[in-house]
C-alpha positions as CSV (number, residue, x, y, z in Angstrom):
1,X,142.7,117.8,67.0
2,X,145.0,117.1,64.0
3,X,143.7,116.6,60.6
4,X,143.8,112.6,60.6
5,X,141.6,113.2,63.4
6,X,138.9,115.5,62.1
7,X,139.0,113.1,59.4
8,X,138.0,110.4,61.4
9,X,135.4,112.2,63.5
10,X,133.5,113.9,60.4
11,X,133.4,109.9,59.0
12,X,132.1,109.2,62.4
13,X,129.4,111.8,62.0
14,X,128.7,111.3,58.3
15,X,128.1,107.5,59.3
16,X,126.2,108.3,61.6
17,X,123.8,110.8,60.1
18,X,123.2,108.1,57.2
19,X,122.7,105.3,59.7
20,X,119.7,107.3,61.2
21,X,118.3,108.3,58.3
22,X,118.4,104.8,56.7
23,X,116.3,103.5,59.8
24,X,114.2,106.4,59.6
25,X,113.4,105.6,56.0
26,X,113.4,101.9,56.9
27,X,111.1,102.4,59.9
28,X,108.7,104.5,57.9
29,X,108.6,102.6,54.6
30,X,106.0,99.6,55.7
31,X,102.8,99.1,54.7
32,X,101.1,101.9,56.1
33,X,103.2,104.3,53.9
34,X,101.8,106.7,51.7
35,X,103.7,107.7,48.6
36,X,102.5,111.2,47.9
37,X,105.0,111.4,45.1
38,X,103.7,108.7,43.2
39,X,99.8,109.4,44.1
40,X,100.5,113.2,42.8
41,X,101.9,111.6,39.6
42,X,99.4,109.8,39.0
43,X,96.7,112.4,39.8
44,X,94.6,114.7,37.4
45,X,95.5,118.3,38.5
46,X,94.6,119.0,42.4
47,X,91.1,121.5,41.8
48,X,90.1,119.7,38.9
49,X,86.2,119.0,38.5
50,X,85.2,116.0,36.7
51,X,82.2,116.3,35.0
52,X,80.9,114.9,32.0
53,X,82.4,117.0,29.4
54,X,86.2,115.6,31.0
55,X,85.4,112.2,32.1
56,X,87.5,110.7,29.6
57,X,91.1,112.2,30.7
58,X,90.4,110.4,34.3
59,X,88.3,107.3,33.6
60,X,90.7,104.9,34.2
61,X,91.1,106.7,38.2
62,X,86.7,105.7,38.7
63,X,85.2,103.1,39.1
64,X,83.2,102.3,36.0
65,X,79.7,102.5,37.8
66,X,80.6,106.3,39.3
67,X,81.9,107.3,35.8
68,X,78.4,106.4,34.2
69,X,76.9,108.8,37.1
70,X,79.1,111.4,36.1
71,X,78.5,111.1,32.1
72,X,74.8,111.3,32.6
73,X,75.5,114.4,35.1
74,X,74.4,113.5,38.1
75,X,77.3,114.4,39.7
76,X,80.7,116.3,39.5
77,X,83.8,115.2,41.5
78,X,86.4,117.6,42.7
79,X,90.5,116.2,42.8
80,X,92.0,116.7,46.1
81,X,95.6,116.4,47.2
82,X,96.9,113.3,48.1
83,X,97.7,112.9,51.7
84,X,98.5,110.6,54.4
85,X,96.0,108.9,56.4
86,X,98.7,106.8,59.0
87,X,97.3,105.1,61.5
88,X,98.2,105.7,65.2
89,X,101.8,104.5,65.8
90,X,100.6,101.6,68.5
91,X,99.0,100.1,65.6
92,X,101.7,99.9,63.6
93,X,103.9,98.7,66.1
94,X,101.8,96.0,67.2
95,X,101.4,95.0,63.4
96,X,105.1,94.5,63.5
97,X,105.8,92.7,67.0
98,X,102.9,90.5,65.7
99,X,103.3,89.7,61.4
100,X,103.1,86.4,60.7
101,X,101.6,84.9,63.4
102,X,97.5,85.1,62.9
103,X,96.1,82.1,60.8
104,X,93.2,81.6,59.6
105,X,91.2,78.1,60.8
106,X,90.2,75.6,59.2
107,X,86.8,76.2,59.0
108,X,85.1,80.2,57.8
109,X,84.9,82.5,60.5
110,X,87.7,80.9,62.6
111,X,90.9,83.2,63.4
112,X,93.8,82.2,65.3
113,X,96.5,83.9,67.2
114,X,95.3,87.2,66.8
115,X,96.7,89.4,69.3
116,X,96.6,93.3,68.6
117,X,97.4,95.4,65.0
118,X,96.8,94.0,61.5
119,X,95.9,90.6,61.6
120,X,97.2,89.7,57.8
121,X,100.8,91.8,56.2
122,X,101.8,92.6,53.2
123,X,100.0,92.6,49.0
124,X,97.0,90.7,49.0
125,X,97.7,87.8,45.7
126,X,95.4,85.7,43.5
127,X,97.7,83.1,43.9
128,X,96.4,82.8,47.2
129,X,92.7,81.6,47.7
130,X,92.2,83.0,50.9
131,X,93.2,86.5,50.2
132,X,89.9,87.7,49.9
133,X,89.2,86.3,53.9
134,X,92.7,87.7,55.2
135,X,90.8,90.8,53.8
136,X,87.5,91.3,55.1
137,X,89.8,90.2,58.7
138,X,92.1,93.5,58.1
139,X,88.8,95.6,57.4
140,X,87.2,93.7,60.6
141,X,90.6,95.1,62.7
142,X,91.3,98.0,61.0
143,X,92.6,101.1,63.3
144,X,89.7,102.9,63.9
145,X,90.1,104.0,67.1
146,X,89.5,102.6,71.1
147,X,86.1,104.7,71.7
148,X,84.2,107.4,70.3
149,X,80.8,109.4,70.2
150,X,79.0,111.0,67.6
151,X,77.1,113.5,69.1
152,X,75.1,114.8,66.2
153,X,74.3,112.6,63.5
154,X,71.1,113.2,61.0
155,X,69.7,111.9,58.1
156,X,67.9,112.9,55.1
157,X,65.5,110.5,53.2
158,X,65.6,112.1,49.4
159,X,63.4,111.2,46.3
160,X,65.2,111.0,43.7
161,X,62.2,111.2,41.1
162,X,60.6,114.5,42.3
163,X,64.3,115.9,44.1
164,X,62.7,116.8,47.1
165,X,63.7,115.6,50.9
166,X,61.0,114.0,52.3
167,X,62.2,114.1,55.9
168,X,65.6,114.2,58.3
169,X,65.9,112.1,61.3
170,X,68.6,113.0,64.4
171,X,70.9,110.4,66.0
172,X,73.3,110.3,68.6
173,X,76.0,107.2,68.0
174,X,78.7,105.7,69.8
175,X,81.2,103.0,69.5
176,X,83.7,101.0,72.3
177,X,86.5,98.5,71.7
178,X,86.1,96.1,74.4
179,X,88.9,93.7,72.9
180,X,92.3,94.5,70.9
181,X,92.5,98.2,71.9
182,X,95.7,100.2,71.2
183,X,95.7,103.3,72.7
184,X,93.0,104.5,75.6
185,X,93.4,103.0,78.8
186,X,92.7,100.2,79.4
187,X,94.6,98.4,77.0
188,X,94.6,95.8,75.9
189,X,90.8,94.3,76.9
190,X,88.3,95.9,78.9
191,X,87.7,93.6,81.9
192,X,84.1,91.5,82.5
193,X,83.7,91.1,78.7
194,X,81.0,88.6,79.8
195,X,79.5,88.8,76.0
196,X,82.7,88.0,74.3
197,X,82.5,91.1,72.7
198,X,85.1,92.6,70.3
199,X,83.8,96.0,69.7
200,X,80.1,97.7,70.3
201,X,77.7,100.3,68.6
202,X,75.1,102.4,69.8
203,X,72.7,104.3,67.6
204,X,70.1,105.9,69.6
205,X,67.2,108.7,67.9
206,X,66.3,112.1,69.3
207,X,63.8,113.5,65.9
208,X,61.3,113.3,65.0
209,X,58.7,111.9,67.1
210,X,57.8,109.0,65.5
211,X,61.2,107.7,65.8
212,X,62.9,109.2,69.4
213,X,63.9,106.9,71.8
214,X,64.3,104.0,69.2
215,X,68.0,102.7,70.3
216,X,70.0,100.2,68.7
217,X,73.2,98.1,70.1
218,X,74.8,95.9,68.1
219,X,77.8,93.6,69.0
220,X,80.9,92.5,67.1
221,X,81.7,88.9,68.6
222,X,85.2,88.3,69.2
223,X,83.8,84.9,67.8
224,X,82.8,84.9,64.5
225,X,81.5,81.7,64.7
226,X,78.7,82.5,67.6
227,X,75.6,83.7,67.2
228,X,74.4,87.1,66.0
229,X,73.9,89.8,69.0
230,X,72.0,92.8,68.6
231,X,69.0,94.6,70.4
232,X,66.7,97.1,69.8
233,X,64.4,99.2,72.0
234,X,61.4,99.8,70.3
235,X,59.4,102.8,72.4
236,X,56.1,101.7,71.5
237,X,56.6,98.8,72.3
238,X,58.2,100.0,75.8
239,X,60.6,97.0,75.5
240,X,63.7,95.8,74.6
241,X,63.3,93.2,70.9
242,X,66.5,90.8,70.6
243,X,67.9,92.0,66.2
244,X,66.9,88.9,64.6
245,X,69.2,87.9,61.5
246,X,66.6,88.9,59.0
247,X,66.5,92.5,60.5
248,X,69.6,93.2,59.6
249,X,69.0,93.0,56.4
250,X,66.0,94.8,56.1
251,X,65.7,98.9,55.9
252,X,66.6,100.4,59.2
253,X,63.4,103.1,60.3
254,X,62.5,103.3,56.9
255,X,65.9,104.5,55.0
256,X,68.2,103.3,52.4
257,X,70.5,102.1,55.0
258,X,71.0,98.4,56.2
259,X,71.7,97.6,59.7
260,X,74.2,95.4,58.2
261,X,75.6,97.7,56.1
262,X,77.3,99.9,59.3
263,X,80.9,100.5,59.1
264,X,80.8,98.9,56.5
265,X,79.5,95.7,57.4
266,X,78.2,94.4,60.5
267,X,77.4,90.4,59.8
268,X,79.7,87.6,60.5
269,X,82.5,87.2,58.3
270,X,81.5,83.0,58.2
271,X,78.3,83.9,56.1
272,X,79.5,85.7,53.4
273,X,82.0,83.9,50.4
274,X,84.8,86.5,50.4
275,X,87.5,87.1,47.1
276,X,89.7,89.1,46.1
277,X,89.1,91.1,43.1
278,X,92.7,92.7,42.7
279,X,94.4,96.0,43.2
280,X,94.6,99.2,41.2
281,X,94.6,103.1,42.3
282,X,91.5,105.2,42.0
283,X,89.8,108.1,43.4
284,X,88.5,107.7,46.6
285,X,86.3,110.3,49.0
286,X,89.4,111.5,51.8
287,X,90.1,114.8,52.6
288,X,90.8,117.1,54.6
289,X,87.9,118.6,56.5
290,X,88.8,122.2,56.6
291,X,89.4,122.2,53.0
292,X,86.4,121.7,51.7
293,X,82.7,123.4,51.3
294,X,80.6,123.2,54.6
295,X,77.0,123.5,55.1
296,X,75.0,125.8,56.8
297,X,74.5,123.6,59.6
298,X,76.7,124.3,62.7
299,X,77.6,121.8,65.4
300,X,75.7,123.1,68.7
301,X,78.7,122.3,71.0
302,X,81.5,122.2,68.9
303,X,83.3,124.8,65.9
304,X,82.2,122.7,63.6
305,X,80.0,122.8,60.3
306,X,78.7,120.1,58.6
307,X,79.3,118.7,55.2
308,X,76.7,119.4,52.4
309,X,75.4,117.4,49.5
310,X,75.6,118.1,46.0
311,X,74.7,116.5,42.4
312,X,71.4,114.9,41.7
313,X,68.4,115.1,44.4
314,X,71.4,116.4,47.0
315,X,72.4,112.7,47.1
316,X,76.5,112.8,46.9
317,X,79.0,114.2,49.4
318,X,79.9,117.6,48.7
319,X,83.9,116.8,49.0
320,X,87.0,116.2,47.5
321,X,88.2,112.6,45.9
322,X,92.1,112.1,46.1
323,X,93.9,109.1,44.6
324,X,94.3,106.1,46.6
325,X,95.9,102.1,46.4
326,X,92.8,100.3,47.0
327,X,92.1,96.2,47.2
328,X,88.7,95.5,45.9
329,X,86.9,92.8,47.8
330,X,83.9,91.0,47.1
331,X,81.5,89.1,49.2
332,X,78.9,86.5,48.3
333,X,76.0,85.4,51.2
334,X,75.4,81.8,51.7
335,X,72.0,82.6,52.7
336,X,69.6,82.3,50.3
337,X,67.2,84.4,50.9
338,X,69.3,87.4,51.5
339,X,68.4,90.4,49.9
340,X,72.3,91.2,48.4
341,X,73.5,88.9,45.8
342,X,77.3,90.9,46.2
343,X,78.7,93.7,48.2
344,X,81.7,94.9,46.2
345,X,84.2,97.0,48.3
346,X,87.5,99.3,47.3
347,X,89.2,99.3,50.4
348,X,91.4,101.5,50.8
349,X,95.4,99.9,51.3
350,X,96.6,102.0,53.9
351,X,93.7,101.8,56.4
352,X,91.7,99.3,55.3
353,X,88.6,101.2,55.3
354,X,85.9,100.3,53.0
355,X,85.0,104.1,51.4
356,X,83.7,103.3,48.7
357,X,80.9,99.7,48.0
358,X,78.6,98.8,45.5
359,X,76.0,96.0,46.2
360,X,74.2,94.3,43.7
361,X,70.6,92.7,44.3
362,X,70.2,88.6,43.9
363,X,70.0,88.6,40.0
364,X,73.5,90.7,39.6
365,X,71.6,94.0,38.9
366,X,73.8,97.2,40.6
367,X,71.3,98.1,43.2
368,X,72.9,100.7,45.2
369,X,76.0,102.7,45.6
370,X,77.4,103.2,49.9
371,X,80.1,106.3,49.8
372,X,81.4,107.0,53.3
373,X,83.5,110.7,53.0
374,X,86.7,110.1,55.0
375,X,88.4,113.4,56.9
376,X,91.7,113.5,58.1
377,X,91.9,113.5,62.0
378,X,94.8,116.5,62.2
379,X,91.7,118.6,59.8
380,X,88.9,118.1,62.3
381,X,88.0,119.1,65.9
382,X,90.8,119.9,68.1
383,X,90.8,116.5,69.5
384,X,90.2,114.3,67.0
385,X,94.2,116.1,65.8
386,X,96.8,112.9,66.2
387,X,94.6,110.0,66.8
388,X,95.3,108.2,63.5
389,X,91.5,107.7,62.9
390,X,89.9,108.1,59.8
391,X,87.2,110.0,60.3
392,X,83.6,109.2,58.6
393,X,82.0,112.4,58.9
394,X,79.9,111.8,56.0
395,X,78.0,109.4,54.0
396,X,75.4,108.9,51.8
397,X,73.4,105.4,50.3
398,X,71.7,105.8,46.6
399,X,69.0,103.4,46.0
400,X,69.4,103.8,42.0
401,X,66.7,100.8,41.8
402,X,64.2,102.4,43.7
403,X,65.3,106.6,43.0
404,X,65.9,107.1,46.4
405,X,68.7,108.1,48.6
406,X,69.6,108.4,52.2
407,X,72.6,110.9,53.3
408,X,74.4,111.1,56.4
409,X,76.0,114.3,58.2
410,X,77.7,113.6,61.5
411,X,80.3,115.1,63.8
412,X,83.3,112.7,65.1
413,X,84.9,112.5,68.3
414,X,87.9,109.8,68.6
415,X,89.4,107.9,71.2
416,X,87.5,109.1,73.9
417,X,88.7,107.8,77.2
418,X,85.6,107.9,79.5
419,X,83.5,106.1,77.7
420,X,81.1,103.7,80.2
421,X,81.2,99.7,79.7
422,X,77.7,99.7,81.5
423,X,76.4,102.4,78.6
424,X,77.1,99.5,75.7
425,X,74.9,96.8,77.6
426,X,71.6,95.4,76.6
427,X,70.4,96.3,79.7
428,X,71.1,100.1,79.2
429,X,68.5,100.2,76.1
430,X,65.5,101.0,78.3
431,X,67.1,103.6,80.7
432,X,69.5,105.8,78.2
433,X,66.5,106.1,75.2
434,X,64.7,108.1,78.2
């Protein structure tokens, strides 16, 4: 080859390096993209330990309720390292074939054209004065997997006035995607969907006493705008009681914890008055599970131990808080006699999950404080490694009304492909709680 030619062929390979890493940049620089430069830049030291003798060097990183918990020392924070929680590739790709094309309808509640992935794209604005719907509809349909079981859930009821735990109850959980599913076969609807159901949750009690064979299922409707579905089987009562509205709203067996406040929040999007309160970067509770402090309490199938608790009473997540893009999003009931007067949310932007809440009773007072530890799949079991789920493996509600707190240590197992339809029916209640 002569030298014109050489010439020409390392062009043509120069070009075509660039090309491919200018789509690889392009194809990676969407909305689910993490900028670990810029969160490291804006991040106190990785190690650091807030407490109250340093609060003022990150304050503008907390949210100004958590920084008053930390200056009256009930609790210390820990700074992780920034990281990358993508969801799985499916999601994103269905985000793409599909941006632009969900609407909302004309009336609350009512969402059109939404087919698979993200429902709304791109910065959330106040020029717009739906933003704060198109949010709570991305937190609805965020990636959080097709399936999965939690085979060890419990949770400790802790006075905050005398620091003692008065007692720990043991769940077993699990959740199916019936509609809108991305990855586990089959996709993209399970058939027979005869309840209209977009996704399902099962919470069933083992301990103590009291409590076993108390099971719970509660249904997302794929319409917002239908009625309410959730049942209970009560074991005293030996029957199956239909979750009135009003019970979801009231403290589930005793705890700190409202049905309605599951993943988040389990009530229909049309009841609540939803707005968006801006965006801004703070520390959120995401890490990687392997990295941090684990209980004494070991999984009994699985190498895995447990998150602890820490600060006042036991009552926070022993973890590490890294800096995050969040949207906050508020949400007002229309009912009147409902016991919140605001949940305030800091979602965070590139899942959508709502880690960190605050919900103040009807007269405005801050009532209590929901923090839901997120682990990185690839730092958790074996097979939770490449799902693209954020895993909740802790979580903890603080009553700071009432001095009283409820924590939550669980084991997560994602995308789980034989998971049974007929196991996430109303008539399963009676015969599984056995």
């Amino acid at each position: 080859m002569n030298k014109c030619g050489l010439t020409r062929h390392f062009n043509f390979v120069w070009l075509l390096i660039y090309t491919v890493c200018i789509l690889s940049f392009e194809s990676s620089a969407d909305e689910f993209t993490f900028d670990i430069e810029s969160a490291l830049e804006l991040s106190p030291p990785v190690g650091m330990v807030v407490t109250a003798s340093n609060l003022e060097q990150v304050r503008q990183l907390l949210d100004e309720d958590l920084a008053g918990l930390i200056e009256k020392g009930w609790l210390t924070l820990t700074v992780g390292k920034p990281q990358s929680f993508r969801p799985h590739a499916n999601y994103i790709k269905a985000t793409e074939r599909h941006r632009g094309n969900t609407k909302l309808g004309d009336r609350p509640g009512v969402l059109l054209n939404y087919v698979a992935g993200r429902p709304f794209s791109g910065e959330p604005s106040f020029d717009d004065p739906k933003a704060g719907e198109k949010l709570i509809w991305n937190m609805r349909y965020l990636y959080g997997g097709d399936g999965g079981k939690i085979p060890e859930m419990y949770w400790q009821y802790r006075d905050m006035k005398s620091q003692k735990m008065e007692r720990e109850l043991e769940f077993k959980a699990a959740m199916m995607r019936f509609m809108y599913r991305h990855v586990v076969e089959p996709t993209p609807v399970i058939k027979d969907n005869r309840y209209k159901t977009y996704s399902a949750i099962t919470l069933t009690a083992i301990e103590p006493g009291d409590v076993a064979k108390t099971k719970l299922l509660i249904f997302y409707n794929s319409d917002d705008t239908a009625e309410e579905q959730g049942w209970m089987y009560v074991p005293l009562l030996r029957r199956v009681r239909r979750v009135a509205t009003t019970m979801r709203t009231d403290s589930f067996l005793g705890s700190d914890i409202m049905i309605e406040d599951f993943l988040g929040y389990t009530g229909r999007i049309m009841d609540m008055n939803w707005s968006y309160g801006g965006t801004k970067n703070i520390l959120l509770p995401m890490y990687s599970h392997n990295e941090i402090p684990h209980s004494d309490r070991k999984a009994r199938r699985h190498d895995y131990n447990f998150v602890d608790f820490h600060g006042h009473s036991g009552c926070f997540p022993n973890i590490t808080w890294q800096v995050r893009k969040v949207y906050i999003l508020e949400g007002k009931p229309k009912r009147s006699d409902h016991p919140v007067g605001n949940r305030y949310f800091y979602l965070d932007a590139q899942t959508m999950s709502p880690i960190f809440g605050k919900l103040y009773d009807r007269a405005g007072v801050l009532w209590k404080y929901i923090i839901g530890g997120v682990a990185h799949p690839d730092s958790h079991l074996p097979s939770n490694k490449g799902t693209g789920v954020p895993l909740i493996d802790t979580a903890s509600v603080v009553d700071i009304q009432s001095m009283h707190c409820t924590t939550v240590q669980m084991v997560t197992m994602a995308n789980l492909p034989k998971l049974k339809k007929r196991d996430f029916e109303p008539s399963a209640l009676n015969t599984m709680a056995r």
